[in-house]
C-alpha positions as CSV (number, residue, x, y, z in Angstrom):
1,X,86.7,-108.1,-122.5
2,X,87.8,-109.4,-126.3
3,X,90.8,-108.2,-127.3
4,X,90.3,-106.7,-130.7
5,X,92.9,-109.4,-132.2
6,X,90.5,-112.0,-130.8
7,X,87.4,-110.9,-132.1
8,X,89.2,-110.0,-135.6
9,X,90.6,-113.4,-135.9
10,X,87.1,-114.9,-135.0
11,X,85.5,-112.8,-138.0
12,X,88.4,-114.6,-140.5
13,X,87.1,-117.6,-139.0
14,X,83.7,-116.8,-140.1
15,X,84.3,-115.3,-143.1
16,X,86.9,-118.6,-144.0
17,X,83.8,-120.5,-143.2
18,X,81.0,-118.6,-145.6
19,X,83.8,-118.5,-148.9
20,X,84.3,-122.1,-148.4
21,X,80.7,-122.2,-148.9
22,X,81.2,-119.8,-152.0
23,X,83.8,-123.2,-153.5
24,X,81.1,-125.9,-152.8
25,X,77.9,-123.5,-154.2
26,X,80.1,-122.8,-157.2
27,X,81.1,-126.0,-157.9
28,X,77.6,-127.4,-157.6
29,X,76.4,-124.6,-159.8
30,X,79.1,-125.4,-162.5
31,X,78.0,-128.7,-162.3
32,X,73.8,-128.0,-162.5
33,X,74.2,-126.0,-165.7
34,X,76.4,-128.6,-167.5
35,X,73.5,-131.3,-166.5
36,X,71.1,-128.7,-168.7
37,X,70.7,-130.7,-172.4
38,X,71.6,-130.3,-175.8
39,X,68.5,-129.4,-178.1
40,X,68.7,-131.3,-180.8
41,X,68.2,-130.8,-184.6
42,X,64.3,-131.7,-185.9
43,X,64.4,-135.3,-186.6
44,X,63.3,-137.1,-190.2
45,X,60.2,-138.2,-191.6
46,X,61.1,-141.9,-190.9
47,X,58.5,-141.9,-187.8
48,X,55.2,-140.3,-188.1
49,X,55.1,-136.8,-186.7
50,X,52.7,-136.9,-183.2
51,X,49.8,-134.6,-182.8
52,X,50.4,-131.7,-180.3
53,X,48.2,-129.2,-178.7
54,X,49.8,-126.2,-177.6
55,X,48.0,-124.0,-174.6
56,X,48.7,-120.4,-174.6
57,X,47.2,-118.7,-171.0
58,X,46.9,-115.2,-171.7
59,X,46.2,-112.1,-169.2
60,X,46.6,-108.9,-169.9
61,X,48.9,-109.4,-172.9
62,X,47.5,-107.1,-176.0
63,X,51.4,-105.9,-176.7
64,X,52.6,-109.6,-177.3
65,X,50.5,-112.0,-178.0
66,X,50.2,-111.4,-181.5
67,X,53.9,-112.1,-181.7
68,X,53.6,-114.9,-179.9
69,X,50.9,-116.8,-181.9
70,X,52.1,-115.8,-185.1
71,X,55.5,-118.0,-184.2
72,X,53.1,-120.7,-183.1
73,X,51.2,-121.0,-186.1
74,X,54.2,-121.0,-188.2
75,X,55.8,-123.8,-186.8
76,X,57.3,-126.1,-189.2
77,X,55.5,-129.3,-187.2
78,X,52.4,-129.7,-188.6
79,X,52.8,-127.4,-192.1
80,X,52.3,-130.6,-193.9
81,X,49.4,-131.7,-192.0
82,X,46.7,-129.8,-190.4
83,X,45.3,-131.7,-188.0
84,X,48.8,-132.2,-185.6
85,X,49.1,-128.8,-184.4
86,X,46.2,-127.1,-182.6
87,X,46.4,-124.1,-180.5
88,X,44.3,-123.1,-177.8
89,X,44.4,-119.2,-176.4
90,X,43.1,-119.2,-172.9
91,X,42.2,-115.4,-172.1
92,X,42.3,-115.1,-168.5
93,X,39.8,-112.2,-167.4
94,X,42.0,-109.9,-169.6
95,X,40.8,-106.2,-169.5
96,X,42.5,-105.1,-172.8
97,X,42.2,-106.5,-176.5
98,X,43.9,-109.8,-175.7
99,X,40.7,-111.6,-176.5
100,X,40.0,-110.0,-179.8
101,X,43.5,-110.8,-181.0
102,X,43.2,-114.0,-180.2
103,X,39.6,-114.4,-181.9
104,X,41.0,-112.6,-184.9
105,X,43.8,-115.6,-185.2
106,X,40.8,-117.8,-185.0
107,X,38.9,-116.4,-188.0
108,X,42.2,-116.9,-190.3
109,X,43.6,-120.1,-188.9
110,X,41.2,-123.4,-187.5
111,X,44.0,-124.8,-186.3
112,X,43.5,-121.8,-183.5
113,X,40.7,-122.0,-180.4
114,X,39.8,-118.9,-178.5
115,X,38.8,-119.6,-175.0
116,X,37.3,-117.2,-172.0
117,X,37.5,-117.5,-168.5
118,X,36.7,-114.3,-166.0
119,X,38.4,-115.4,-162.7
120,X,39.7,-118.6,-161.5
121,X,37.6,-120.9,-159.1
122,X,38.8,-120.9,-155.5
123,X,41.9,-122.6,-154.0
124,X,43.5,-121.8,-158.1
125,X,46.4,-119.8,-159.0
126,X,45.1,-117.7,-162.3
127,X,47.6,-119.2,-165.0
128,X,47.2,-122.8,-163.3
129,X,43.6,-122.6,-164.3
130,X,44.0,-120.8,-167.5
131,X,46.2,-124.4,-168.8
132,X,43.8,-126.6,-167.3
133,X,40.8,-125.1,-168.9
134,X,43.0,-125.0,-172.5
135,X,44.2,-128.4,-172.2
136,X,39.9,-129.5,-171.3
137,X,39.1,-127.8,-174.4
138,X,41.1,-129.9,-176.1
139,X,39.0,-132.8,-175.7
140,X,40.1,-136.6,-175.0
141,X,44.0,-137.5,-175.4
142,X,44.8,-139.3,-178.7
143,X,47.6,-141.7,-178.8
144,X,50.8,-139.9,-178.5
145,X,49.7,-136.7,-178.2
146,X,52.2,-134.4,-176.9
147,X,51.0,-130.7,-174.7
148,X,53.1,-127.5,-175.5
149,X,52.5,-125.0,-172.8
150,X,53.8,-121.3,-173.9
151,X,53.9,-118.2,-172.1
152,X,51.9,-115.7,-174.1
153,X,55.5,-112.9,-173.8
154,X,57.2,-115.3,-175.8
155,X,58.4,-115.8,-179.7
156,X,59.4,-119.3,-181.3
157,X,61.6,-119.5,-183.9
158,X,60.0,-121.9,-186.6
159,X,61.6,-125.0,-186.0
160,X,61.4,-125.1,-182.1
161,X,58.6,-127.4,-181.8
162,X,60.3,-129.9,-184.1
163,X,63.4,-129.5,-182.4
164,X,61.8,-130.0,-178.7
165,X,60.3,-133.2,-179.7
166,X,63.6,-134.3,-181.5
167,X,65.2,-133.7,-178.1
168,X,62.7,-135.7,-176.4
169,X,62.4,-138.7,-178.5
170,X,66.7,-138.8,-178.2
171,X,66.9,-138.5,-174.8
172,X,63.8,-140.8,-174.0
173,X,62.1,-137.8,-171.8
174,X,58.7,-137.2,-171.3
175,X,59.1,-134.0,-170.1
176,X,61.1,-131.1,-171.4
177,X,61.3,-127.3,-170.9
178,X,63.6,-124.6,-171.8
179,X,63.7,-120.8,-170.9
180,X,63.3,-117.9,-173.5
181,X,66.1,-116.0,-174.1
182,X,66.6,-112.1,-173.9
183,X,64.8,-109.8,-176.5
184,X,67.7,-108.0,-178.8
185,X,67.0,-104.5,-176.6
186,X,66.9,-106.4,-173.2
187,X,67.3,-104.7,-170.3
188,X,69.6,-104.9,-167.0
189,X,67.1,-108.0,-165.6
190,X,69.3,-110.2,-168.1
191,X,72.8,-109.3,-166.6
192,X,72.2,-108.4,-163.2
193,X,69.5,-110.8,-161.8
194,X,69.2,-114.3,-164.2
195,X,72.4,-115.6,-163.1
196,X,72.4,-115.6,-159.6
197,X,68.7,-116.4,-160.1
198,X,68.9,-119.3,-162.3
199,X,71.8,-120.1,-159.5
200,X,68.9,-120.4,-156.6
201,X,66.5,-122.1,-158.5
202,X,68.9,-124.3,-159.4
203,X,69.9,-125.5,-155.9
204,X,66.4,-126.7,-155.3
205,X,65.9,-128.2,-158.3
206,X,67.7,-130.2,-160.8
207,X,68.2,-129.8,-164.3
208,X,68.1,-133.8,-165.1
209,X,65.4,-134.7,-162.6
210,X,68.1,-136.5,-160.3
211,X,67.7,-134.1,-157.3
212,X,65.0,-133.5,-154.7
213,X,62.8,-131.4,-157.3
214,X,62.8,-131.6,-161.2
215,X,64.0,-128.3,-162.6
216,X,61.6,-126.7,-165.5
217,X,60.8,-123.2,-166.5
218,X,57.1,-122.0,-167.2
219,X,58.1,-120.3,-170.3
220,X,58.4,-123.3,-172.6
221,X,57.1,-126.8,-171.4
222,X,56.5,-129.7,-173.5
223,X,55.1,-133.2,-171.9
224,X,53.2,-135.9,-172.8
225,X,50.0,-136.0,-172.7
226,X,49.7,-139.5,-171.1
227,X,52.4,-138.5,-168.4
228,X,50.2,-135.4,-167.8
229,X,47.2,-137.1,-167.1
230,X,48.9,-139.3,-165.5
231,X,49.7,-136.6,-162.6
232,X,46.6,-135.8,-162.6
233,X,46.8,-132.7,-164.8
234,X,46.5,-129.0,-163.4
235,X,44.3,-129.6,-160.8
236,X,46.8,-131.6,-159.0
237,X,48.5,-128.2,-158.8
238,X,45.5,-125.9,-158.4
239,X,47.2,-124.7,-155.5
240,X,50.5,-124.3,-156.3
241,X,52.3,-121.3,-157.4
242,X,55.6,-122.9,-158.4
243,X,53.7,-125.0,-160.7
244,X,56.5,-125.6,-163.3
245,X,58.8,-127.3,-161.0
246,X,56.3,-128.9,-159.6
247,X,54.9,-130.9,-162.6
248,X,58.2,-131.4,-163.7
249,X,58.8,-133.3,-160.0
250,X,55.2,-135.1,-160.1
251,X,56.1,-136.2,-164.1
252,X,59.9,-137.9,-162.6
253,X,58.0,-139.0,-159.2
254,X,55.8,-140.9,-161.2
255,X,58.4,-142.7,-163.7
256,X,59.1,-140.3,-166.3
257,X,61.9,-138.6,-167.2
258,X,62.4,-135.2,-167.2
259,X,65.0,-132.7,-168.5
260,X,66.2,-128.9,-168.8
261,X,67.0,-127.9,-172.8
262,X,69.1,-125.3,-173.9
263,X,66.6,-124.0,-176.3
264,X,66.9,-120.2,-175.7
265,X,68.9,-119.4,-179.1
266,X,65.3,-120.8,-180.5
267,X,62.7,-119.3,-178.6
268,X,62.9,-115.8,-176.8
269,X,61.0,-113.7,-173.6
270,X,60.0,-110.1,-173.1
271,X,58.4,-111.1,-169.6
272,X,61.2,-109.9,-168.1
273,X,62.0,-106.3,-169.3
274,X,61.6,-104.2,-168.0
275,X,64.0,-103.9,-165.3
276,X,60.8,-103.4,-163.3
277,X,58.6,-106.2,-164.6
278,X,61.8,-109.0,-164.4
279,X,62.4,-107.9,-160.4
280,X,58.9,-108.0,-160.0
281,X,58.8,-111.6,-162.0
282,X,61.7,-112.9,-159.9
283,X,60.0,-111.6,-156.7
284,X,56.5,-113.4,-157.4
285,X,58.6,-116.7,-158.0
286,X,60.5,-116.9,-154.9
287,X,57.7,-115.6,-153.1
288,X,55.9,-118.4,-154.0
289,X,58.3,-121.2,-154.0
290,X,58.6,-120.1,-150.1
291,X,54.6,-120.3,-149.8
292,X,54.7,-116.7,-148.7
293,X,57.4,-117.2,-145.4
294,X,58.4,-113.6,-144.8
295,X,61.3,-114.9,-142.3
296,X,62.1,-117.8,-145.0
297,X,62.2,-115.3,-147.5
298,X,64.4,-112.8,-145.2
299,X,67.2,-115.6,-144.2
300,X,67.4,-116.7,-148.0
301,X,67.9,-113.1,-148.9
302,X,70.4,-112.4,-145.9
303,X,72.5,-115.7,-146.8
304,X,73.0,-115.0,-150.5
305,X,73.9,-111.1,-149.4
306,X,76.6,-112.8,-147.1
307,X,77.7,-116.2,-149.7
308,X,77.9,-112.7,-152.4
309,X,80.1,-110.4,-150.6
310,X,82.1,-113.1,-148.7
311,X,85.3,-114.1,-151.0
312,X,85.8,-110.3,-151.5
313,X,85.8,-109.5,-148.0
314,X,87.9,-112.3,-147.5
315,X,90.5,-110.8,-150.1
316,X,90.6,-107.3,-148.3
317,X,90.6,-108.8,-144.6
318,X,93.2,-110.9,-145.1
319,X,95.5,-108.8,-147.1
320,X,97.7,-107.6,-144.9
321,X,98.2,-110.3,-141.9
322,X,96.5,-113.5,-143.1
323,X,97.8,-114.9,-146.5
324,X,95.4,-118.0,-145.9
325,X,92.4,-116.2,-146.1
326,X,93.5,-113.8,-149.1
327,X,94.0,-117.0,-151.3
328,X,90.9,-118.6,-150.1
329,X,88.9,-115.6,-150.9
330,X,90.8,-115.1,-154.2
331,X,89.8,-118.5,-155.3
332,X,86.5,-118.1,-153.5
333,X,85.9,-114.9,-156.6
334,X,87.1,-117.0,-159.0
335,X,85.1,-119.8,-158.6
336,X,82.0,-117.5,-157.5
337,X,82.8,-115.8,-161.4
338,X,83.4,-119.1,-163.1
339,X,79.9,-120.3,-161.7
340,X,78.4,-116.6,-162.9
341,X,79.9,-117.2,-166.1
342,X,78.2,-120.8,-166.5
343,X,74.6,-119.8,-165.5
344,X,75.3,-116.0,-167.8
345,X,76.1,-118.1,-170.6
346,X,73.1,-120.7,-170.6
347,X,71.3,-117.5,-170.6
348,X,72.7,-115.4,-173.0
349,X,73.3,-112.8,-170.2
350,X,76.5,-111.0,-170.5
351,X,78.8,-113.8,-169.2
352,X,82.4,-111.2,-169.4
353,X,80.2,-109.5,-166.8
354,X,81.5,-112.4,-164.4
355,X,83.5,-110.5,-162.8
356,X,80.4,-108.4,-160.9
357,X,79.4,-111.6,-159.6
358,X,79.4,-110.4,-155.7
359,X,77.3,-107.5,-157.1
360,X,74.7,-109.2,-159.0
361,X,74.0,-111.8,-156.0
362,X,74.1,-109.2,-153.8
363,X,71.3,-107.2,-156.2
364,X,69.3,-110.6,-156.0
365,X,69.2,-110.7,-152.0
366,X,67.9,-107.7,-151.8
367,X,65.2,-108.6,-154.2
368,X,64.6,-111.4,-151.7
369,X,64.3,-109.2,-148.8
370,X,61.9,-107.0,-150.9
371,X,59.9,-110.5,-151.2
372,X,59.6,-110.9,-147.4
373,X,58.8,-107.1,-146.9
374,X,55.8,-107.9,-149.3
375,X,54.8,-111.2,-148.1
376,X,54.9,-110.0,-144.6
377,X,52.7,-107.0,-145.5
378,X,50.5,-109.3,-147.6
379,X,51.3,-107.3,-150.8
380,X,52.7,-109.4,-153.1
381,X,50.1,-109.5,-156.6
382,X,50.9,-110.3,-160.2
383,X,49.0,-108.8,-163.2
384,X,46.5,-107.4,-160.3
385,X,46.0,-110.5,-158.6
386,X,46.8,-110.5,-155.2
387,X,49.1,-114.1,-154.4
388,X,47.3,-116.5,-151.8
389,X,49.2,-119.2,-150.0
């Protein structure tokens, strides 16, 4: 039989083990979010503004997309000249008046193409389609021609566009993408779930294109249109569900440079509020980056549950007969906060919230292990599409 010293000393061993885990996830986390660029200010007229096409897909998105097109169409690229900002509005099988809106934006502005499509083809994810059929509307690629793709739940401010392609041409990318940033009546999706989210996403992809996968984020993506074709365009990533990370990798794979922006105080989201809509969001995400694995989905949920709750546990085990383990885990919740505060803050999430760190990752494991319930019972659908892997 164990002696209960034993077996208590073999769980300080264990839980020694997972918060100096906590100290190198932290560190690498504190260390993904400073790789994340600097947008910079729009640059002069002293080189000829490119032409670029924007690609709005659009399901299902009556509430916003008026929004969102009216911060398109006042960009300040292209208020000079016409022709070097088009916008195409894919409606993808919507079933409210996102179609009409769009068609009425068309009647008072050229510069804006209305497109249909019912259902995508087999073997596509909806949205994957909806950009390639935007960007085929567009007709052949003129000579530095740059593609904007924008999430119909989002707003611009003015100057974005000139201020994404002032970042590019300064950091020689051909590739860049920024999230939005919260609404101003956000709800608890912001605090609660983006950080430790951003923090997962982050460890399989990085922000500067230097690690296995190049990071980007669906909301905003601007590339060039020669790197695009390049990759072969969408229908390389019919398929694919992560398709923002996944262009992003195919654009660095194939000798481009690729890089995450902090362009969040200049372009905003509603996708994910409410609370409901942003789990849900989150869910569909990590659903698909795990191509549906239930028991993937279950151990990634069960380790960040454990890597969340493991420096306080430390603090409380340890408080009485093991000093070591009380510091570790003390500096285990300080670094897990600092690394919160980092990923809050890129975010404009609440980053005094740091402290609730062990909560909020704990809050995003169990989102996780709502993913594999779903996946294993073949539920998983967005905007009443049911996901196929």
């Amino acid at each position: 039989m164990v002696s209960p010293r034993r077996h208590t000393s073999r769980w300080s061993w264990v839980l020694g083990a997972v918060t100096a885990g906590v100290l190198i996830r932290s560190a690498r986390t504190i260390r993904q979010t400073r790789a994340i660029a600097a947008l910079r200010e729009p640059r002069s007229g002293a080189v000829a503004p490119p032409k670029v096409t924007v690609v709005v897909p659009a399901r299902d998105e009556a509430a916003v997309l008026a929004d969102c097109l009216d911060s398109i169409v006042s960009q300040t690229h292209g208020a000079e000249h016409e022709r070097l900002l088009r916008v195409i509005v894919v409606d993808d099988g919507s079933t409210d008046g996102t179609g009409e809106i769009a068609r009425e934006f068309a009647r008072r502005d050229p510069r804006v193409v209305p497109i249909r499509v019912d259902s995508p083809p087999p073997g596509w994810g909806g949205k994957v389609h909806a950009m390639h059929v935007g960007v085929e509307a567009a007709g052949p690629p003129e000579a530095g021609e740059w593609l904007l793709f924008l999430d119909a739940d989002t707003v611009a401010a003015p100057d974005l566009l000139s201020r994404l392609l002032a970042t590019a041409d300064a950091i020689e990318a051909d590739l860049v993408s920024t999230p939005g940033g919260p609404p101003p009546q956000h709800s608890a999706t912001w605090p609660l779930l983006m950080p430790p989210g951003l923090q997962l996403i982050g460890e399989n992809a990085s922000p500067d294109g230097r690690g296995r996968k190049a990071f980007a984020i669906g909301h905003c993506i601007l590339v060039r249109r020669s790197h695009y074709e390049k990759v072969g365009g969408w229908a390389a990533f019919a398929a694919i569900r992560n398709e923002d990370v996944a262009i992003a990798t195919a654009v660095r794979d194939h000798g481009g440079t690729t890089r995450t922006v902090d362009g969040l105080d200049h372009l905003r989201t509603s996708g994910m509020d409410p609370f409901k809509r942003g789990w849900a969001s989150f869910r569909k995400s990590f659903v698909a980056g795990t191509k549906g694995s239930a028991p993937l989905l279950a151990a990634i949920g069960l380790g960040q549950i454990a890597m969340s709750v493991a420096a306080p546990l430390s603090v409380l085990v340890g408080r009485e007969r093991r000093p070591a383990l009380t510091a570790l885990g003390l500096i285990g919740c300080a670094a897990q906060s600092a690394a919160h505060a980092g990923t809050a803050k890129y975010m404009r999430a609440h980053p005094e919230l740091a402290p609730l760190a062990p909560i909020s990752g704990t809050a995003f494991g169990v989102l996780l292990l709502d993913g594999a319930v779903r996946a294993h019972r073949g539920r998983e659908q967005w905007k009443g599409r049911r996901s196929r892997f």
